[in-house]
C-alpha positions in Angstrom: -35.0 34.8 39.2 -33.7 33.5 42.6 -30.4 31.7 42.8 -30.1 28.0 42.6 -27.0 28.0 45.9 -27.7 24.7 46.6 -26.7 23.0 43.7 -25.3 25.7 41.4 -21.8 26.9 42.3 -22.1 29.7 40.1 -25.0 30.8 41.8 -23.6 30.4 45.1 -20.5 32.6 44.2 -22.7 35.2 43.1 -24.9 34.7 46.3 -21.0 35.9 48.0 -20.8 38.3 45.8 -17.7 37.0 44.3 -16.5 36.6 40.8 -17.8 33.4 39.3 -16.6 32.9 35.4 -14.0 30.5 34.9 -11.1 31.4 35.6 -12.0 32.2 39.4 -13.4 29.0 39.7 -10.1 27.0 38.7 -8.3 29.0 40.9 -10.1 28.6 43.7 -10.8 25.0 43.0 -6.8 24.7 42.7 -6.3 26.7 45.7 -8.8 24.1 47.6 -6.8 21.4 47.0 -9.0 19.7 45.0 -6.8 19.0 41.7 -4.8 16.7 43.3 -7.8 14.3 43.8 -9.6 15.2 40.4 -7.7 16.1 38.1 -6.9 19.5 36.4 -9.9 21.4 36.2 -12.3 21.3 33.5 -15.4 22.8 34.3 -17.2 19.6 34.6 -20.7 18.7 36.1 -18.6 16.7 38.5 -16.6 19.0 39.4 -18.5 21.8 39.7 -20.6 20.1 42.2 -17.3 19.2 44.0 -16.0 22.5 44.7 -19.8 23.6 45.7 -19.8 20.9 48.2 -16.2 22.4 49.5 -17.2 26.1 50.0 -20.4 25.0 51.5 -18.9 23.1 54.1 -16.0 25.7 55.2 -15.8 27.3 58.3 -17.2 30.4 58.4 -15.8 33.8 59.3 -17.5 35.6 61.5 -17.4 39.3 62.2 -16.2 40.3 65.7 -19.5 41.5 67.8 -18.0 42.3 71.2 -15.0 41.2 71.5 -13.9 43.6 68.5 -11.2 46.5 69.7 -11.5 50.4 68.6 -9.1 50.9 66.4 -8.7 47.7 64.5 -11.6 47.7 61.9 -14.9 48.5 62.4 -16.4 50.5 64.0 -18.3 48.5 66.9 -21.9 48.8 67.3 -23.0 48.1 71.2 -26.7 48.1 70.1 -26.4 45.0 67.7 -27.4 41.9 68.7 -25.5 38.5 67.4 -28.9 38.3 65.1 -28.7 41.2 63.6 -25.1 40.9 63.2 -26.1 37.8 61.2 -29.1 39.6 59.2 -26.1 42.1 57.8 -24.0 39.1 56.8 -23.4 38.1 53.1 -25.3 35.0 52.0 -22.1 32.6 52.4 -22.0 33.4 56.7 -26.1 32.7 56.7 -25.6 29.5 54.8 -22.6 28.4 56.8 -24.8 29.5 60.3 -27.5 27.0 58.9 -24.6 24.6 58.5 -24.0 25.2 62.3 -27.9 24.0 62.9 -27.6 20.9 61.1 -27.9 17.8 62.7 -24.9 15.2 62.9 -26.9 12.6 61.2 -27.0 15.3 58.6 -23.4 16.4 58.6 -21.9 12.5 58.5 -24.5 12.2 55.3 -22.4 15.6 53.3 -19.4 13.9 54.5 -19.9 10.6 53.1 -21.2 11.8 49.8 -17.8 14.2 49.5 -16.1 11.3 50.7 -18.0 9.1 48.0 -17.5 11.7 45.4 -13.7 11.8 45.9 -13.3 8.1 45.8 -15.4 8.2 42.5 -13.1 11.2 40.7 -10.0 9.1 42.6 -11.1 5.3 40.3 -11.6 8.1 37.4 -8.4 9.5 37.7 -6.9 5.7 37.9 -9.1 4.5 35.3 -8.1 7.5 33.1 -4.2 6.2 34.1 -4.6 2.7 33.1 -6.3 3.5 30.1 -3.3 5.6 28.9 -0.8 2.6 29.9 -3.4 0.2 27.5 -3.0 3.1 24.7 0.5 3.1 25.3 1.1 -0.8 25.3 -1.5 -0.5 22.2 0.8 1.5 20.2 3.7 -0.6 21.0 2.1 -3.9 20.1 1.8 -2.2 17.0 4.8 -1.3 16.4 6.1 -4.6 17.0 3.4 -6.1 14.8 4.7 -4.3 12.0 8.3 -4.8 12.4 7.3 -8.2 12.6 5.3 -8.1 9.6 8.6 -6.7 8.0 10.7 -9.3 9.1 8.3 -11.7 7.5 7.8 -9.8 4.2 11.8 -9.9 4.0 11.6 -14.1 4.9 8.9 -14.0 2.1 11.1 -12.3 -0.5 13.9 -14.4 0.4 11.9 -17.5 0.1 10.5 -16.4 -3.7 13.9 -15.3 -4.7 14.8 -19.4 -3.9 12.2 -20.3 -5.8 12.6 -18.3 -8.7 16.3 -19.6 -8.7 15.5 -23.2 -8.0 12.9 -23.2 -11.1 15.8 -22.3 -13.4 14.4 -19.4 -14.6 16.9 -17.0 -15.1 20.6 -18.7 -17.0 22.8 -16.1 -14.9 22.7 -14.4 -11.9 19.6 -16.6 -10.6 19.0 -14.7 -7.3 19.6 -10.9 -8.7 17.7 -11.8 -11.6 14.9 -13.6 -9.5 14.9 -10.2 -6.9 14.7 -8.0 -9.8 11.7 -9.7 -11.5 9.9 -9.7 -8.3 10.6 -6.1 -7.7 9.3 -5.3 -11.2 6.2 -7.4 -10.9 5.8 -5.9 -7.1 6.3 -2.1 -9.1 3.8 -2.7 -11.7 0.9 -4.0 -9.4 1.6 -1.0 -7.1 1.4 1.6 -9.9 -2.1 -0.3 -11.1 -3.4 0.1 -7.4 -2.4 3.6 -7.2 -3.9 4.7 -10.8 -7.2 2.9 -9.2 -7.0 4.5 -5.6 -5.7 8.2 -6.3 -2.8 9.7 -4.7 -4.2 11.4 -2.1 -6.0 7.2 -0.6 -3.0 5.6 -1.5 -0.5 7.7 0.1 -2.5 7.6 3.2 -0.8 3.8 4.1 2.3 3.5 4.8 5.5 2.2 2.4 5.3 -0.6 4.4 1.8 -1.9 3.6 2.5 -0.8 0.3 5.1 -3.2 -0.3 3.7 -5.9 2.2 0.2 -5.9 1.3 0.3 -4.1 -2.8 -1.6 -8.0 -3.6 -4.2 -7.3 -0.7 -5.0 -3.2 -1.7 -5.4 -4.7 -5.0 -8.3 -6.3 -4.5 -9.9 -3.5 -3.0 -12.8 -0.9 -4.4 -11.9 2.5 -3.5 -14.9 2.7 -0.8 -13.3 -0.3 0.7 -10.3 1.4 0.4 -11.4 4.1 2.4 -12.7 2.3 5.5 -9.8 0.6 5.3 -7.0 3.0 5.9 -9.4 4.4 8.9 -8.9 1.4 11.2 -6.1 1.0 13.6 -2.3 0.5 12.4 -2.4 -2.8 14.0 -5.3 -4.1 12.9 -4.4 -3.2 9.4 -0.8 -5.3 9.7 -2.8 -8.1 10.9 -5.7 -8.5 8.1 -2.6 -8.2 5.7 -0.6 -10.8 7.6 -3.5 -13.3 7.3 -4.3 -12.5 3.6 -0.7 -13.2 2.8 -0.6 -16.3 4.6 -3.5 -17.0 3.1 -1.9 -16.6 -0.7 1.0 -18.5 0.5 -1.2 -21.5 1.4 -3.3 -21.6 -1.4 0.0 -21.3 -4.2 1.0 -24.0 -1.6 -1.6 -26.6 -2.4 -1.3 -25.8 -6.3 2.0 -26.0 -6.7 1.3 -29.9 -4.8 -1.3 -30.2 -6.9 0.4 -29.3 -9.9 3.4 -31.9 -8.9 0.8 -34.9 -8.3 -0.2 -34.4 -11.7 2.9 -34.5 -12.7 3.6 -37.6 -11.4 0.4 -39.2 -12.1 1.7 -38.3 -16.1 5.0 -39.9 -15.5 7.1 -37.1 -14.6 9.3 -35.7 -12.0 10.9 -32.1 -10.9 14.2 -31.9 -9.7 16.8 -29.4 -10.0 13.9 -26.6 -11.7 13.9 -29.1 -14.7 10.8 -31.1 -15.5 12.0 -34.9 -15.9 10.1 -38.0 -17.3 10.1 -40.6 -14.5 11.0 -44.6 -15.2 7.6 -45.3 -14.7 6.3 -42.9 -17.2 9.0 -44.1 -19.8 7.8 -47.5 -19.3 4.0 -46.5 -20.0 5.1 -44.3 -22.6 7.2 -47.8 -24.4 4.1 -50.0 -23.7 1.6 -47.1 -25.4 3.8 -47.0 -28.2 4.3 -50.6 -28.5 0.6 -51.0 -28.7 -0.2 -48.7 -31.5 2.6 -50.6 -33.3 1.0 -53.6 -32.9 -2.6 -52.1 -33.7 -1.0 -50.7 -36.8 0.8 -54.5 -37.6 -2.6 -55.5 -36.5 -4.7 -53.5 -39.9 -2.0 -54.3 -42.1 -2.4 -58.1 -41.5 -6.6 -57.3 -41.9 -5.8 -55.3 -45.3 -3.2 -58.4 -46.8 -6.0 -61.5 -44.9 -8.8 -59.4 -47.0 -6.4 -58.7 -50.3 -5.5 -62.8 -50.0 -9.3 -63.5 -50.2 -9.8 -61.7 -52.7 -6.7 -63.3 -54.8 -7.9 -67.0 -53.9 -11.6 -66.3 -55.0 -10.6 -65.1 -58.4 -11.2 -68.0 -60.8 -8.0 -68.1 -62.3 -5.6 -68.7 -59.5 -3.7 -71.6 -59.1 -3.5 -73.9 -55.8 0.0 -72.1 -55.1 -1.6 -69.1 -55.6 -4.5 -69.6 -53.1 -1.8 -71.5 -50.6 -0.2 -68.4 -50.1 -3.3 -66.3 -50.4 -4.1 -68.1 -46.6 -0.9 -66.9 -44.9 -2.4 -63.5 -44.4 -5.3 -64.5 -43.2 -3.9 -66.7 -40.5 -1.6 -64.3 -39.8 -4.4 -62.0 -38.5 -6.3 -64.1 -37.0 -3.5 -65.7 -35.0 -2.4 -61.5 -34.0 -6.4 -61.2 -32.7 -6.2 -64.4 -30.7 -2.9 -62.6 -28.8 -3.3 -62.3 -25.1 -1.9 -60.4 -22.2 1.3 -61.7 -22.5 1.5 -61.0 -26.1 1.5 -64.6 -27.8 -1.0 -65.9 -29.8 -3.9 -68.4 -28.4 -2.7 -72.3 -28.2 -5.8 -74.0 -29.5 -6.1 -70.7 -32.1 -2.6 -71.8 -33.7 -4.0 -75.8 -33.8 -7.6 -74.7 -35.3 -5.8 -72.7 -37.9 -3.0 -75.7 -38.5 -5.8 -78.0 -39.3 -8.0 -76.0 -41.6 -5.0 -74.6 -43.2 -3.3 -76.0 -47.2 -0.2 -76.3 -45.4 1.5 -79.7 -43.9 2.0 -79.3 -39.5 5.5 -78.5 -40.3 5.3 -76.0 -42.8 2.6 -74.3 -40.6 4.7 -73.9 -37.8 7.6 -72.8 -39.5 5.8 -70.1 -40.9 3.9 -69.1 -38.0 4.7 -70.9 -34.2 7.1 -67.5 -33.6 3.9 -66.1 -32.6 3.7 -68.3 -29.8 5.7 -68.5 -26.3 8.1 -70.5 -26.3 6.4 -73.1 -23.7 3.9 -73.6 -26.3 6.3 -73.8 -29.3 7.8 -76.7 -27.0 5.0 -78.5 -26.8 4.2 -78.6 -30.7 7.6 -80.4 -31.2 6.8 -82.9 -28.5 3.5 -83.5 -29.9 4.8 -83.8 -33.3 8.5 -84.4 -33.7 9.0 -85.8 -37.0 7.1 -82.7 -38.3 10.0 -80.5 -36.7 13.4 -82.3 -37.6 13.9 -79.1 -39.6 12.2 -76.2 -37.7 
């Protein structure tokens, strides 16, 4: 099979009859110069055509034809001609002679593409540079990320242990007792994760995001789990950062929620202790103060229908059914009450008239259930009936 010297530099060192394996292409691609401009070498495509492009454009040794003295080399050979001088040359003279027959046009053509090449392996080199600096800046983001993270898991423990002291929980050593709950609750969650992840996935994050994000693993399947701990440090510090924030946000908004209830029911926190609030008192007094009356309310029914009984048995007397009517007029007197708790004016004066009783002995038995505007006006209306009221 023919050699390939035009684009194979292996070939072409064999075509020189030179070594051609690795090693003795490195060195002579170091030796060219070329490592400077494209980096240490590798063996690539790119490079390999590189340092075929370099040996096929250097300036070629010639042997010495006539100008060649006895005694330093050769021996010379009058009868040789400069062609078949060049016949007898290895295949790296003829291919640099051909060089020598190119035209300019040619020539300026291999040198811009050389020229092209090294300006390619020259944006690699600088790409490769600045892509080390983004690794580098990469990995220190992180780093900062997470000691950030840490300053905020310690501002987060510090807030809880407030809380835990504010809500009275503990009747001694509030912020000890507070850190130690915490750190029990934080140690029983982490030993549920780990039973659920294994050693082997669990000990693959750091103590950090053990601590830091034990509520956020926890919520993971082990699959999950797995993809998990395969992305980026960073990345990781941030999805827990925003979880956390999101937990704090949502105990937020219950624990608002939970003290608008509160105070819809009347009551108050202050100090960790759960107070009743004037305004609750005062509902509480007026919802008490109606069942009383509802309950004064059925006893008055029960005595108005026990009176009607007693005055429709046969044998009572006059007195008897008298006083069988003050139930009755009692009751309907407490129905007729309105908002402001006193009975109904032209109630009282419809039961007055249809009652046994005189004016005055009405109204001393029952005007207290009226306000004392209208209890006025009864003894202005009728003041001989009130002399002794």
């Amino acid at each position: 099979m023919p050699l390939n010297t035009a684009t194979s530099v292996v070939d072409f060192l064999k075509s020189q009859n030179k070594p051609s394996d690795f090693n003795s292409r490195k060195s002579i691609y170091d030796t060219s110069g070329l490592s400077s401009a494209f980096g240490d070498y590798r063996g690539t495509p790119e490079q390999n055509t590189t340092l075929l492009k370099r040996l096929s454009t250097a300036t070629p040794t010639l042997p010495l034809i006539s100008d060649q003295r006895p005694g330093q080399g050769d021996v010379i050979d009058e009868s040789k001609t400069p062609k078949d001088v060049i016949d007898q040359t290895t295949p790296s003279t003829i291919q640099n002679i051909y060089d020598l027959a190119k035209s300019d046009e040619e020539k300026a053509a291999e040198a811009a593409n050389v020229e092209s090449s090294m300006a390619l392996a020259a944006s690699a080199a600088r790409a490769g540079e600045g892509l080390q600096r983004d690794v580098g800046t990469l990995n220190r983001t992180a780093a900062e990320n997470i000691a950030a993270l840490a300053q905020k898991g310690q501002r987060l423990t510090t807030q809880t242990q407030e809380k835990y002291a504010a809500a009275g929980l503990f009747r001694s050593g509030k912020e000890k007792g507070a850190e130690a709950q915490i750190a029990q609750d934080v140690a029983t969650k982490q030993a549920s994760v780990q039973a659920k992840l294994g050693d082997q996935l669990y000990n693959s994050f750091s103590d950090f995001e053990k601590n830091y994000g034990t509520e956020f693993l926890s919520k993971l399947s082990i699959p999950e789990a797995e993809s998990f701990s395969k992305l980026p440090v960073a990345v990781r510090g941030i999805v827990m950062q925003n979880y956390q924030e999101s937990i704090a946000k949502a105990q937020e908004k219950a624990s608002k929620g939970a003290l608008s209830t509160l105070e819809k029911l009347g009551y108050t926190v202050v100090g960790g202790q759960v107070i009743q609030t004037l305004t609750g008192r005062s509902a509480e007094r007026a919802e008490e103060a109606g069942v009383r009356a509802e309950e004064r309310l059925s006893l008055a029914e029960a005595a108005g229908r026990r009176a009607e009984e007693a005055a429709a048995h046969p044998k009572a007397t006059e007195t008897e059914k008298r006083q069988a009517t003050i139930p009755v007029i009692n009751s309907n007197l407490i129905k007729s009450k309105g908002p402001d708790g006193f009975a109904n004016l032209q109630t009282y004066f419809s039961e007055r008239m249809e009652s046994p009783f005189s004016g005055a002995d009405f109204d001393k038995r029952f005007s207290h259930l009226l306000s004392p505007t209208d209890r006025a006006s009864l003894r202005s209306t009728d003041p001989l009936e009130f002399e002794d009221f």
